[in-house]
N, C-alpha and C positions, 0 to 999 in steps of 0.2 A: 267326711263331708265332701261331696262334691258339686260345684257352681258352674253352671250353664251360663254360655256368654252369646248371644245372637247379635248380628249386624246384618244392616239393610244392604249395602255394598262391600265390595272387598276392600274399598281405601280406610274405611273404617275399621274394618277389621284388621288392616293391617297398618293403623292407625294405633290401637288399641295398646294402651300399656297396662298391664293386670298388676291390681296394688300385692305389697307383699307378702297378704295372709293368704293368696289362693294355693300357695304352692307350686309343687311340677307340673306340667302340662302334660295331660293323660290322653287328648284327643284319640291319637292313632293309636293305645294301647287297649289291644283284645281285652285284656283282664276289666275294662270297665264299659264292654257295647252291654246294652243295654239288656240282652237275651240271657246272658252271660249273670247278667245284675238278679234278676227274676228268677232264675235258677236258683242260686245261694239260699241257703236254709241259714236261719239266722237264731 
């Protein structure tokens, strides 16, 4: 599963405390842009 988080400005976002069930933060990680996602055969 993965959950998208958007904010209107950066103090929010770097306001932001993610509850526990979201796991690791994948932002910067290739294995999940989105090109990458749509490729995968499932």
């Amino acid at each position: 599963m993965l959950v998208e988080v958007e904010f209107e400005t950066k103090e929010q976002a770097n306001a932001f405390v993610p509850p526990e069930w979201f796991g690791k933060d994948v932002t910067f990680s290739g294995e999940y842009q989105n090109s990458r996602l749509a490729s995968k055969s499932y």
